[in-house]
Every structure is written in C-alpha cells, then in structure tokens.
TORKOL-4160 file (C-alpha; in steps of 0.2 Angstrom, whole numbers, padded with zeros to 4 digits, m for minus):
390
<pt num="1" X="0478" Y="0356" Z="0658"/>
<pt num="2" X="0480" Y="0370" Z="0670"/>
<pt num="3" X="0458" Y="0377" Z="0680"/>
<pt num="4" X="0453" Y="0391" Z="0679"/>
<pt num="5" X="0438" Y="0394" Z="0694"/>
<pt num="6" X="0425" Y="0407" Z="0688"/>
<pt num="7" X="0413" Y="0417" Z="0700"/>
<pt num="8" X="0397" Y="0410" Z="0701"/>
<pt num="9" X="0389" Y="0425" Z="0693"/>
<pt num="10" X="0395" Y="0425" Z="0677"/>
<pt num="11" X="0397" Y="0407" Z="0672"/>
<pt num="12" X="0380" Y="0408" Z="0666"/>
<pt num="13" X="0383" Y="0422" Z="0654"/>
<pt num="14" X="0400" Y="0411" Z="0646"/>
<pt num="15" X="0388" Y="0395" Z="0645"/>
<pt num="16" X="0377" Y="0407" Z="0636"/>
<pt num="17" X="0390" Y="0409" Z="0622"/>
<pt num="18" X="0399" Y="0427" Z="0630"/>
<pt num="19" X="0417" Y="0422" Z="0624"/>
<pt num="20" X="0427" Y="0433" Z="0637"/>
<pt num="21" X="0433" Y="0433" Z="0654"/>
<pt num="22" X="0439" Y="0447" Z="0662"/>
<pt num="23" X="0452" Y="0447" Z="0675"/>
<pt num="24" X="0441" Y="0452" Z="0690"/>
<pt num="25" X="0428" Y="0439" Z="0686"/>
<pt num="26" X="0442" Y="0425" Z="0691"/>
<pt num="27" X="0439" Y="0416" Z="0708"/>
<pt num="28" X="0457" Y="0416" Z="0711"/>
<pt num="29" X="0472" Y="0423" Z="0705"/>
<pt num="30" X="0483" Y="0409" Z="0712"/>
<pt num="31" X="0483" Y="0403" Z="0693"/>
<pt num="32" X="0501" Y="0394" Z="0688"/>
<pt num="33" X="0496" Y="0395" Z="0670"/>
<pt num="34" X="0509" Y="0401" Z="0657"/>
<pt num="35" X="0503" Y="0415" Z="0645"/>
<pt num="36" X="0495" Y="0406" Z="0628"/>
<pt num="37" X="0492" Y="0392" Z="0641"/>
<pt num="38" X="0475" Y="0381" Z="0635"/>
<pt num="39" X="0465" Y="0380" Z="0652"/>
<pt num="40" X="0450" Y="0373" Z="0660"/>
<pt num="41" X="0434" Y="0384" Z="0666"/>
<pt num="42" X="0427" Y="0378" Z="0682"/>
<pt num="43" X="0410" Y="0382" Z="0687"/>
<pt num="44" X="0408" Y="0388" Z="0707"/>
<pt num="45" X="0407" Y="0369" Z="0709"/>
<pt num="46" X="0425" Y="0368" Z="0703"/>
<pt num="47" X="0417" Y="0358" Z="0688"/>
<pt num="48" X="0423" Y="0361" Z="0671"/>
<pt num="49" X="0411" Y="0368" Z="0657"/>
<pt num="50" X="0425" Y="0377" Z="0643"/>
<pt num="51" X="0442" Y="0378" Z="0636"/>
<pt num="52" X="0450" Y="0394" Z="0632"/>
<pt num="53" X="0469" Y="0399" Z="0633"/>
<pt num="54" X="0475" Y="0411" Z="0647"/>
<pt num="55" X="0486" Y="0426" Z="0648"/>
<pt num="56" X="0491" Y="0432" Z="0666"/>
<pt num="57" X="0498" Y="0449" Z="0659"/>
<pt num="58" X="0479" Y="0454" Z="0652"/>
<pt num="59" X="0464" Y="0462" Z="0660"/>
<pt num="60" X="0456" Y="0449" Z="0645"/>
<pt num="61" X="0463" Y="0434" Z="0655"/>
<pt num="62" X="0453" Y="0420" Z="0645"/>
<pt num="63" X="0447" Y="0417" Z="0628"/>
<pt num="64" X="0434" Y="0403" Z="0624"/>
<pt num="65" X="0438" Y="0391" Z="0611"/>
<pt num="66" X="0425" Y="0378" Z="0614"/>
<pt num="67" X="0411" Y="0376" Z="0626"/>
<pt num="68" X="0412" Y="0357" Z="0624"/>
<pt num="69" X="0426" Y="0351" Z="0637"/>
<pt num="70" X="0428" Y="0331" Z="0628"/>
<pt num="71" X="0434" Y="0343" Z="0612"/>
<pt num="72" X="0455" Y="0342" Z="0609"/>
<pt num="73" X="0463" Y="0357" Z="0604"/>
<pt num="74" X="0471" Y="0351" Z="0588"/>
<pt num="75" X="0474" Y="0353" Z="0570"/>
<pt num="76" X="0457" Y="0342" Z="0568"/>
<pt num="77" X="0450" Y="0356" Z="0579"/>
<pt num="78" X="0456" Y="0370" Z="0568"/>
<pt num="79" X="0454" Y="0361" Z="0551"/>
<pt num="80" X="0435" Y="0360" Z="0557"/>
<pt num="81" X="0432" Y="0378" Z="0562"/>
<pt num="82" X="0440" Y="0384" Z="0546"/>
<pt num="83" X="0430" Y="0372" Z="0533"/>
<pt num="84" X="0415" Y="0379" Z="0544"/>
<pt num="85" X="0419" Y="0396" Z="0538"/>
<pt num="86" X="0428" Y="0393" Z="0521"/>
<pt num="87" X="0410" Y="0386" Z="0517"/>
<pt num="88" X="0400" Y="0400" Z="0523"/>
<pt num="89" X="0411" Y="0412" Z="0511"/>
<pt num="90" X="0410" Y="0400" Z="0497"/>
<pt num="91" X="0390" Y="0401" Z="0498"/>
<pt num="92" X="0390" Y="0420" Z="0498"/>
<pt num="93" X="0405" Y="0424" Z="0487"/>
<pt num="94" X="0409" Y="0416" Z="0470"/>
<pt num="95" X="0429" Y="0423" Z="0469"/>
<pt num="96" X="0441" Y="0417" Z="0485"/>
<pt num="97" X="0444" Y="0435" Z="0489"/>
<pt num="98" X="0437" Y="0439" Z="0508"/>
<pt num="99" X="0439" Y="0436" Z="0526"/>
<pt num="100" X="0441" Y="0418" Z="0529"/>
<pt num="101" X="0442" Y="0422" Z="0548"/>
<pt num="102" X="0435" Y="0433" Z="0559"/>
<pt num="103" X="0441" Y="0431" Z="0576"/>
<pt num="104" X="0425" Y="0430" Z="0587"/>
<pt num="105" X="0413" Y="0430" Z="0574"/>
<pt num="106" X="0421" Y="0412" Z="0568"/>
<pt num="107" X="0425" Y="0405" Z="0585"/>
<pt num="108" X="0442" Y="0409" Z="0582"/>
<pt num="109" X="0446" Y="0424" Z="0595"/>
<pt num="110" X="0464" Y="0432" Z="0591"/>
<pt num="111" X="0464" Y="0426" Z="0574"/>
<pt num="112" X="0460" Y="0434" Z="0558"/>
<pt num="113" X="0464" Y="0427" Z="0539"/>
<pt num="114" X="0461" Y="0436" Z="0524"/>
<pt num="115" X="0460" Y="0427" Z="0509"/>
<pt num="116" X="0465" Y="0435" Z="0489"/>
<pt num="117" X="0464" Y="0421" Z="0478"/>
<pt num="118" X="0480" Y="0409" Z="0483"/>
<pt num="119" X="0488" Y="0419" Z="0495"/>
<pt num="120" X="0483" Y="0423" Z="0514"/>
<pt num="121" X="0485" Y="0434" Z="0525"/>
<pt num="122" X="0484" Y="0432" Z="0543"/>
<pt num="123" X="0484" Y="0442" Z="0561"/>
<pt num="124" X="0487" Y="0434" Z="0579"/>
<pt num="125" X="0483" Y="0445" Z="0591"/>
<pt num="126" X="0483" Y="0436" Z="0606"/>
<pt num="127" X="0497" Y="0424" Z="0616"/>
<pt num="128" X="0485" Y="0409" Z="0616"/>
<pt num="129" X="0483" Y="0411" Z="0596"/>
<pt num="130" X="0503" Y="0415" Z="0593"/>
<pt num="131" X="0506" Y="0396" Z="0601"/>
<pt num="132" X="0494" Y="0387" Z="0594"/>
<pt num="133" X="0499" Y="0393" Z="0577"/>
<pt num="134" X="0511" Y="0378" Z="0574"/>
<pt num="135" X="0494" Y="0369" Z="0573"/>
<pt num="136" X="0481" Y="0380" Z="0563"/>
<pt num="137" X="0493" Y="0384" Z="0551"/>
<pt num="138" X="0494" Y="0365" Z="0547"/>
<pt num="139" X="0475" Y="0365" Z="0548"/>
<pt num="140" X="0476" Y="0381" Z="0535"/>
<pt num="141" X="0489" Y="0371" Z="0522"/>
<pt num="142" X="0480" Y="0358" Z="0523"/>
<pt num="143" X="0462" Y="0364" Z="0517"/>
<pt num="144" X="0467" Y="0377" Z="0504"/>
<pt num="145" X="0486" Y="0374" Z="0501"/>
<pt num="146" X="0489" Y="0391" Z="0499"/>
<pt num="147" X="0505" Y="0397" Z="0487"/>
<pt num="148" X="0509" Y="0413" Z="0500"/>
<pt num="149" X="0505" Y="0414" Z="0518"/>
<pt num="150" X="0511" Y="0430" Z="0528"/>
<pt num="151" X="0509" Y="0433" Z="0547"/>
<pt num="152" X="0505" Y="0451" Z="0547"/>
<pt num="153" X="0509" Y="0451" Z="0566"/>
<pt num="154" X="0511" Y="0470" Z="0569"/>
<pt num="155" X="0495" Y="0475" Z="0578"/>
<pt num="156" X="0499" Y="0485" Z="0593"/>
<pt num="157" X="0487" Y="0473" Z="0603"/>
<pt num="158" X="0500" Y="0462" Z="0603"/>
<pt num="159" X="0511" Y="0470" Z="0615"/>
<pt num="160" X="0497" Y="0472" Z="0629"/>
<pt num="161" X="0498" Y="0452" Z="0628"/>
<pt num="162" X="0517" Y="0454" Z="0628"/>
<pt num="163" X="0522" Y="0449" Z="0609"/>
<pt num="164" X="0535" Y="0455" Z="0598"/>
<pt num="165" X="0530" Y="0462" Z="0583"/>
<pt num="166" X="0535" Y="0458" Z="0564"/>
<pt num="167" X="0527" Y="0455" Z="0547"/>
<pt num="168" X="0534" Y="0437" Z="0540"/>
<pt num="169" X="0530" Y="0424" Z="0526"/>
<pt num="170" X="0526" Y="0407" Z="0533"/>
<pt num="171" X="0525" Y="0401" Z="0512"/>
<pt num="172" X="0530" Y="0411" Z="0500"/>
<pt num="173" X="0537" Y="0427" Z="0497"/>
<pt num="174" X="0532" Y="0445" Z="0505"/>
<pt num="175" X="0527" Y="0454" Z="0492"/>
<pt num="176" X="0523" Y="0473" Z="0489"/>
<pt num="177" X="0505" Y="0471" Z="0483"/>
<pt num="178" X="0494" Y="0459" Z="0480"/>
<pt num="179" X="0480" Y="0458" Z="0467"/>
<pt num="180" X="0462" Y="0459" Z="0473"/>
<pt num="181" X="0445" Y="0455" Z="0464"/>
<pt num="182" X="0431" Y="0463" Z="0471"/>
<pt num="183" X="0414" Y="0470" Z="0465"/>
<pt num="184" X="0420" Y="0464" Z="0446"/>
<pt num="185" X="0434" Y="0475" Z="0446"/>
<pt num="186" X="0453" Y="0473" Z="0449"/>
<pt num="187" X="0462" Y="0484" Z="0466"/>
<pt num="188" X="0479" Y="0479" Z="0472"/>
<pt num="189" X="0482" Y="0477" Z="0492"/>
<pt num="190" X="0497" Y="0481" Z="0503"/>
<pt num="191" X="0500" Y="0465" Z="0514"/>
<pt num="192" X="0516" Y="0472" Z="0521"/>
<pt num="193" X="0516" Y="0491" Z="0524"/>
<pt num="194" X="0496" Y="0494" Z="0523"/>
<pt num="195" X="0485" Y="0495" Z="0534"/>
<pt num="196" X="0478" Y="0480" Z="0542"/>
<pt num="197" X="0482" Y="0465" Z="0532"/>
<pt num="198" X="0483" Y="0476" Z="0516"/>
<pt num="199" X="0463" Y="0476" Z="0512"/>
<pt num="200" X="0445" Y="0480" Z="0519"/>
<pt num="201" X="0433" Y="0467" Z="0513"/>
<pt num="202" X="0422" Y="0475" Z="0525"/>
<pt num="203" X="0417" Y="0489" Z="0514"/>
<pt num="204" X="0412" Y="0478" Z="0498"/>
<pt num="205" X="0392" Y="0479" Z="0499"/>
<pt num="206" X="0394" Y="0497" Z="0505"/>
<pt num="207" X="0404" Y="0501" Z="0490"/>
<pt num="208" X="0395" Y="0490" Z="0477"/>
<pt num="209" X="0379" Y="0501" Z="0484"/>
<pt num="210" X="0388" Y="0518" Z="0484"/>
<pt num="211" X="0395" Y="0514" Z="0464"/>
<pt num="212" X="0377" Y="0511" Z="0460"/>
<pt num="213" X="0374" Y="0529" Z="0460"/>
<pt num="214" X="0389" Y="0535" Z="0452"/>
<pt num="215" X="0386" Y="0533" Z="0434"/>
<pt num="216" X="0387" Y="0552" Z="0425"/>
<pt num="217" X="0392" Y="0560" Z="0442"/>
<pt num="218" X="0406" Y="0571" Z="0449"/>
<pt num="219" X="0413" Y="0560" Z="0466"/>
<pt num="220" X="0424" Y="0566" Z="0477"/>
<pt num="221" X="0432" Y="0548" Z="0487"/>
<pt num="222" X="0441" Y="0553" Z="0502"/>
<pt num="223" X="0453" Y="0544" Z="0513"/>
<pt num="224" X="0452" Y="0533" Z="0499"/>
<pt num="225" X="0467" Y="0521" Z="0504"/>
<pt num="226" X="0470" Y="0511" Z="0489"/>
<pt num="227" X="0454" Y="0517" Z="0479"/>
<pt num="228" X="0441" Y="0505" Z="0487"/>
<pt num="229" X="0426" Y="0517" Z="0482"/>
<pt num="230" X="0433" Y="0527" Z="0469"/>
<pt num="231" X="0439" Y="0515" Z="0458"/>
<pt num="232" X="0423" Y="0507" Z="0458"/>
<pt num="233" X="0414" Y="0522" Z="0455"/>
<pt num="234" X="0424" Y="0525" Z="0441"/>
<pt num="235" X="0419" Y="0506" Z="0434"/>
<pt num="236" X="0402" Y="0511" Z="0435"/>
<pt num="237" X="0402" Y="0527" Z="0422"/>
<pt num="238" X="0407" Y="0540" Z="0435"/>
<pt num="239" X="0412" Y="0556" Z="0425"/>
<pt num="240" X="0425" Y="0562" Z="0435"/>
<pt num="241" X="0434" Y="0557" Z="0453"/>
<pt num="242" X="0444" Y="0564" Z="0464"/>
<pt num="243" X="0453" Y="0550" Z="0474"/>
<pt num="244" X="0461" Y="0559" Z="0491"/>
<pt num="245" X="0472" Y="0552" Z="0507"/>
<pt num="246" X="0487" Y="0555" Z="0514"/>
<pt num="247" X="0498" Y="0541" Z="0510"/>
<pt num="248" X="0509" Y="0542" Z="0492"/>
<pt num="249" X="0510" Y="0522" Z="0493"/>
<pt num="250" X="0492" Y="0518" Z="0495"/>
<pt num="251" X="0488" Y="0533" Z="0479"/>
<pt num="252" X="0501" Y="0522" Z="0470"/>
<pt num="253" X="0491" Y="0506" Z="0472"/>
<pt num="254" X="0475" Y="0516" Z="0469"/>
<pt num="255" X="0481" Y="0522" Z="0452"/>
<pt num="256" X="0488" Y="0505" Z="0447"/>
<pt num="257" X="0471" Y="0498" Z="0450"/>
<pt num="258" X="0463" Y="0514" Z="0439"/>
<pt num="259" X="0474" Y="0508" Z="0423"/>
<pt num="260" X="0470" Y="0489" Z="0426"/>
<pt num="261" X="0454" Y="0494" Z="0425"/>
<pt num="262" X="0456" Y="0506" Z="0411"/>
<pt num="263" X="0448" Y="0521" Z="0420"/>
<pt num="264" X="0463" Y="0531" Z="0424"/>
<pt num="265" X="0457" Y="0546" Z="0411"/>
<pt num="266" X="0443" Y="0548" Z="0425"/>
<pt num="267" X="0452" Y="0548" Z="0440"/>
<pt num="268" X="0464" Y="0560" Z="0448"/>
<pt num="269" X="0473" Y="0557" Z="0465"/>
<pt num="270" X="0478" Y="0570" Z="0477"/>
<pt num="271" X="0490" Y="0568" Z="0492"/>
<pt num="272" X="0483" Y="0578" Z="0505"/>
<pt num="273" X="0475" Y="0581" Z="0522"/>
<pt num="274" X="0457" Y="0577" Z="0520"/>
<pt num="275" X="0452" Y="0591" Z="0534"/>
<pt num="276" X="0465" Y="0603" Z="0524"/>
<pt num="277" X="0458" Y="0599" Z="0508"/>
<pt num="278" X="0441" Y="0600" Z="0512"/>
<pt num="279" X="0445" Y="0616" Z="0517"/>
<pt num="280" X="0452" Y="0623" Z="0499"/>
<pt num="281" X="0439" Y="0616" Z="0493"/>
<pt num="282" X="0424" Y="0625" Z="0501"/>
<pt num="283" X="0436" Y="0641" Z="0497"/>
<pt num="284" X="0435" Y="0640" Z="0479"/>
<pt num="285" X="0416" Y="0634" Z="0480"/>
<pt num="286" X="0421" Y="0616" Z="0474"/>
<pt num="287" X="0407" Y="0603" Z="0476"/>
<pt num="288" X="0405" Y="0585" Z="0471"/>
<pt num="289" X="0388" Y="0575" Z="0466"/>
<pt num="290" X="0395" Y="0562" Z="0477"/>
<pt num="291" X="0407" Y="0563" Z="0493"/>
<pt num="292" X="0413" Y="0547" Z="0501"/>
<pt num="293" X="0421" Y="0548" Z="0517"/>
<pt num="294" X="0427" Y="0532" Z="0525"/>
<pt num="295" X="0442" Y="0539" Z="0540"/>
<pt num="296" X="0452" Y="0529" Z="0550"/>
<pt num="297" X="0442" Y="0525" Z="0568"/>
<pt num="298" X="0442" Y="0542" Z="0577"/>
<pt num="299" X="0437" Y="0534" Z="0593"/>
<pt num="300" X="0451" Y="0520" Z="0596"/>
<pt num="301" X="0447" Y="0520" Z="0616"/>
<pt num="302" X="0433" Y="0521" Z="0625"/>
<pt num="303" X="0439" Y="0537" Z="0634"/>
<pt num="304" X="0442" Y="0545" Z="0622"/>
<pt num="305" X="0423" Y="0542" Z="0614"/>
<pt num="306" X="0416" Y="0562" Z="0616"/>
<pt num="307" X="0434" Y="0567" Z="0606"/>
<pt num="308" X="0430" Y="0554" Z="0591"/>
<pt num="309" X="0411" Y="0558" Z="0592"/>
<pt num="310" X="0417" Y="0579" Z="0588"/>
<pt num="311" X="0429" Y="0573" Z="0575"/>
<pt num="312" X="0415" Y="0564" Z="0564"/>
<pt num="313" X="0404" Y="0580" Z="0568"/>
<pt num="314" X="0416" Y="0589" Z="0562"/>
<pt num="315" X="0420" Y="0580" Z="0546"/>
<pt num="316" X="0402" Y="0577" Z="0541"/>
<pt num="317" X="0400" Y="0597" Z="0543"/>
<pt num="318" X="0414" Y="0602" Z="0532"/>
<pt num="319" X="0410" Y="0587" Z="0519"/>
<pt num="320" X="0391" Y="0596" Z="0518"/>
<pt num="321" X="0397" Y="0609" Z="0511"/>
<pt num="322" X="0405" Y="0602" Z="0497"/>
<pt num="323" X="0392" Y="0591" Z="0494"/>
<pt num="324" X="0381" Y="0597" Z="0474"/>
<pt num="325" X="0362" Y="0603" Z="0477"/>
<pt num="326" X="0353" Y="0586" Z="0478"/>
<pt num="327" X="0370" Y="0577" Z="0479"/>
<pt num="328" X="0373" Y="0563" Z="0489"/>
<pt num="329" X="0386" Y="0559" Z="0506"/>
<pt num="330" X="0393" Y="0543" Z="0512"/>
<pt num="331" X="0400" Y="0541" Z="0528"/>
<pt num="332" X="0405" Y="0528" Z="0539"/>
<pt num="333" X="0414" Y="0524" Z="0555"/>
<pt num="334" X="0423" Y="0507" Z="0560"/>
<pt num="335" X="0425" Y="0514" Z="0579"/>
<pt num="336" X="0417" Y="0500" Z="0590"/>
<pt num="337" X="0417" Y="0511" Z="0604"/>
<pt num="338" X="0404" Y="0521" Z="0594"/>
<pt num="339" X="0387" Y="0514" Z="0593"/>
<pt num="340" X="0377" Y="0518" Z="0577"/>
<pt num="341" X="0367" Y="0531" Z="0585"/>
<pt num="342" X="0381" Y="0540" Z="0592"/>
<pt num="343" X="0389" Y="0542" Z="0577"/>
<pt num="344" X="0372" Y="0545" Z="0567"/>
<pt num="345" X="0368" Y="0559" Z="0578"/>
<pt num="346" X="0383" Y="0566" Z="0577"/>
<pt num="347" X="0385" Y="0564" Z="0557"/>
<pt num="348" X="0366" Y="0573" Z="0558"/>
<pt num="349" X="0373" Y="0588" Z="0568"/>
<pt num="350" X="0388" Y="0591" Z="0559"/>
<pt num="351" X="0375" Y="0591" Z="0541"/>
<pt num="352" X="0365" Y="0605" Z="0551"/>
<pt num="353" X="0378" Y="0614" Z="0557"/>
<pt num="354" X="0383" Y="0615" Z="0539"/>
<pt num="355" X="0368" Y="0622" Z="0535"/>
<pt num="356" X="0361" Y="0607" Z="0523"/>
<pt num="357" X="0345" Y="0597" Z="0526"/>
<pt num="358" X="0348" Y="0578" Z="0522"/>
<pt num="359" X="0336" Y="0566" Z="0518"/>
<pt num="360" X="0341" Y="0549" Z="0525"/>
<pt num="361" X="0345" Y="0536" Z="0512"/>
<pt num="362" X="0356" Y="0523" Z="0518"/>
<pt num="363" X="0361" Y="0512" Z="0534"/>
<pt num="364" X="0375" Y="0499" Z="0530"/>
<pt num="365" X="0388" Y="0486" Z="0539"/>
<pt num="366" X="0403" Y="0476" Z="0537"/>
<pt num="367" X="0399" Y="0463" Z="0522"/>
<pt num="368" X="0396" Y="0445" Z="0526"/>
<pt num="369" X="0412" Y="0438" Z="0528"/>
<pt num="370" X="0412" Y="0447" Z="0544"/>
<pt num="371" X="0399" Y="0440" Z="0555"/>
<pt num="372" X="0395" Y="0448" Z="0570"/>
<pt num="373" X="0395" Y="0436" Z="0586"/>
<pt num="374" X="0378" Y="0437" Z="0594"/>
<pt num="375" X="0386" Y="0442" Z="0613"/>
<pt num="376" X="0400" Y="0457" Z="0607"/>
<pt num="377" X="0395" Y="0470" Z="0601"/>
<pt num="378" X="0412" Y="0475" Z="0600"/>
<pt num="379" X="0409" Y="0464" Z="0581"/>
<pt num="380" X="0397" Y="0475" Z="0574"/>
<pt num="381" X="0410" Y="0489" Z="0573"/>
<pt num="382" X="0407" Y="0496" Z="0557"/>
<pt num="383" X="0394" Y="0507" Z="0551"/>
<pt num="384" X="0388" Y="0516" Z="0537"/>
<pt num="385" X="0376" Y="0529" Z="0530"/>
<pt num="386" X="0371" Y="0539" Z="0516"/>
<pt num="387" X="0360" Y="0555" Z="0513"/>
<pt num="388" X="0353" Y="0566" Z="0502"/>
<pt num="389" X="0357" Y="0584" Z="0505"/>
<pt num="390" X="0345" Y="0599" Z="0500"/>
C-alpha cells in the first residue's frame, strides 16, 4: 500500500476524527498512487496512523476510512460499518424505508445507500468508493439480500474525481418508481430520473411536524417534488392543497401517491414556476393557512453564497404575502454553504420586507438516518423553520 506524509500541523486534527485531506496539506506531491488507490497516512515521523484512498486529480486528495492501521479494507470491513448503521436505523425506524448510509456521518465517505423496503439505492461519489464497490456490494448482499440494487452514479461530483456517469441495476431491474412508506402514508420515488436517489428521507420529521398542523386548513406545498409535504398534509385532514413544482414527472408521482392514499379529492397539482406562481397568486389576493417551501439548494458553491442568501430572501418575501392572517410558513434550505443563521436572517428579512411580523415557531434538521459527523459541518446541511405571521 502506497504513503501518504502529512504536514505536521494537521495530523492532529485527522487523529482527532477530521476525515479530510486537502491537497496543500500533503508533504509531498511525489505520490505514485493511482486514483481510488487505498494509501497509508504518515505522521511527520513518516509513521502511519490512517488508511483512506487517494485521488491525484482532486484538491480532496485523501479520504479516511479508518483510524486503526491493523484494520484490512475488506468485505469483513464493509459488512461491519453497514450492520453498524443498519442497527442504528432499525432502533429509530420500524419500516426499512431510510438512508442506510450517509457518507461521512457512517464512516463511509463517498457512499450513500438508501433503502425502500427491498430494494436500494446507492450513490458513489468518489474514485476510491467506485473501486472498492466490488467489495461493499458483497458486504450489502450479504446482510440484507436485497431483490433490486441500483447504482444511481450520475452526480456531477463524480467527474471532478474523473468518473463516467450512468444509472445502472447491480440486481434487479431499473424501474420507474418505487414505493415508499413514510410517516404511515404511501409516496412513490423516482430512482432513475429523480433527483438524488429518487427520495428525501431527510425531510420526514420536518414533514410529520408540519402535517400536524394541517388538519381543517388551506396548504399551499411548493416545490413539492413528489408530494413529500402535501400528501401528508392531506393524510392529516387538510381541507384543501395545492401541490406545486416544475417537473410533470415528479406531479405524476405526487398524484399517484394522493389516490393510493385516497386523498386525491383534496389535492390539486399545478406545473408551474414557483416564483411565477407566487406572483399570480398575490395578484388575485390568494393566500393559504399553510405554505411550505422546501427549494432546491440556492447556494451550490461557496462563491456564490451572497447570490443564494438573496434568492431565499426573496422567496420568503414573496411566500409572506400569500401566507392567511395568523397562518403559518415553512421553509428550509439544504445548502451547506449556508449556515443556519445565514439563512434564518435572511428568511426573517424577506418576512419584513413583506410586510408581516412572524412569531418564531420552529427550528428543524435532516431526520436521524442522517447523522451528522461531529468535525464537518458540511453534514448538517439542512435546515428548517416555521413561523407564525401576523
């Protein structure tokens, strides 16, 4: 196995758990490793203290897997950090329908597997998770004998560690949509032409919290992807709801999850622009007991934070005004390069601008199948909130 030497400075901070190494922390970049590579971690004292893999091509030149250096990289490896996590989920959750893996939050940098019942999903992000995938998918078949695995490989990461991309079924077929059980309801996800791997488990407390207070009320879900709020909502005894986002497919799944739930009378979904809508909306002097708005992440690079931060201002100004007297808004932001008081002061200027006082109610996070690793705040991406406007 090939050495990587690491300036004295910062082997502390890995030893301490920090599961990173960036290329300018290297000793030497006379390093005859192979991307993917497993390597070595030398101390200034050329001694070993971690085994990560290795990627030339990336400014994130090293990914820790282990801090123990006896520890072989096997199937035996794998199989142990995915019981690890299987039981964690099968404490907290009692359908198999949530992320097995989350990357750095389980150890696993590069890898992420969501689970829905029998079938899993999984994204490799990085060169050293792409060849080791010979051995954790045995280590995956193995512990839960899955009828349907899919590679959902077809994030754009992917090519900055130089990777192809393509969506492909390991076992199984690739189906269109796949059932998912959340929240005691029924939603159907998009494994191949979704977003992400088809799902967002993240969201489940945040929407089983928001549907509490939906019963009798107007709701107004927007960028709803496949209904994950409204569709709830609509379980709980919301009077009416307005499911809105761009894409026709993810509206399709959103009503066949309304009609397996038999709350389809309730619900009406409209293709639109959420920013175009929105503006109708306040024209015709529309307004909803309830608005949900969970975007896409305005703010995908860190250069580009002050642009995002304006965008979420924006959008929480023009939701306020379609917000009922003493109705409530929910908003949330899965933009890393956001912190949560970034995008809480900036939520709170747009609800001013707008001309409302709110009265804060909620603060939420990704649910419990995504654990946050204690060193990256780049883990607790997503965040949530909810007020009450005059």
């Amino acid at each position: 196995m090939n050495s990587l030497p690491i300036k004295s400075q910062w082997v502390e901070k890995l030893q301490k758990g920090y599961p990173w190494v960036y290329t300018h922390t290297l000793a030497s970049t006379k390093i005859t490793a192979e991307p993917g590579d497993l390597v070595y971690l030398l101390d200034g004292k050329k001694r070993p203290f971690a085994i990560g893999y290795y990627n030339p091509h990336s400014k994130l030149a090293c990914r820790i897997l282990t801090l123990d250096i006896k520890t072989k990289i096997d199937e035996d490896f794998f199989l142990k950090r995915f019981s690890k996590a299987l039981a964690n989920r099968e404490r907290r959750f009692n359908v198999p329908y949530y992320r097995l893996v989350h990357a750095e939050g389980d150890h696993l940098p590069g890898l992420v597997i969501d689970r829905f019942g029998d079938s899993l999903v999984c994204q490799t992000s990085t060169a050293g998770m792409e060849r080791l995938k010979p051995l954790w998918l045995r280590a995956l078949n193995k512990l839960l004998q899955p009828k349907q695995v899919i590679f959902r490989d077809d994030v754009p990461s992917r090519q900055k560690e130089g990777l192809g991309c393509d969506i492909t079924a390991a076992i199984g077929e690739l189906d269109s949509h796949i059932t998912v059980l959340e929240n005691n309801a029924t939603y159907f996800a998009a494994p191949i032409d979704g977003q992400k791997t088809g799902w967002f488990f993240d969201q489940r407390a945040n929407r089983q919290w928001v549907a509490k207070h939906c019963k009798e009320k107007s709701v107004l879900d927007l960028y709803t992807y496949s209904g994950g709020f409204g569709i709830l909502a609509a379980c709980q005894g919301a009077r009416t709801v307005k499911l809105v986002d761009a894409s026709e497919k993810a509206l399709a799944l959103a009503e066949m999850a309304a009609r397996s739930n038999q709350v389809l009378p309730a619900c009406e979904f409209i293709q639109e622009n959420v920013f175009v809508l929105l503006e109708q909306l306040r024209e015709q002097n529309e307004t909803f007991d309830i608005v949900i708005a969970d975007p896409p992440a305005f703010v995908k690079q860190a250069q580009h934070k002050g642009a995002g931060l304006r965008g979420y201002q924006k959008l929480a100004r023009l939701v306020s005004q379609v917000v009922a007297p003493s109705g409530k808004l929910f908003i949330a932001s899965c933009s890393h390069h956001a912190n949560v008081t970034d995008f809480r002061n900036a939520v709170e200027t747009g609800i001013a601008k707008s001309g409302r006082k709110a009265t804060f109610l909620y603060k939420g996070g990704a649910d419990k199948d995504h654990p946050v690793h204690p060193l990256l705040p780049e883990t607790h991406y997503l965040k949530a909130l909810m007020y009450e406007l005059s």
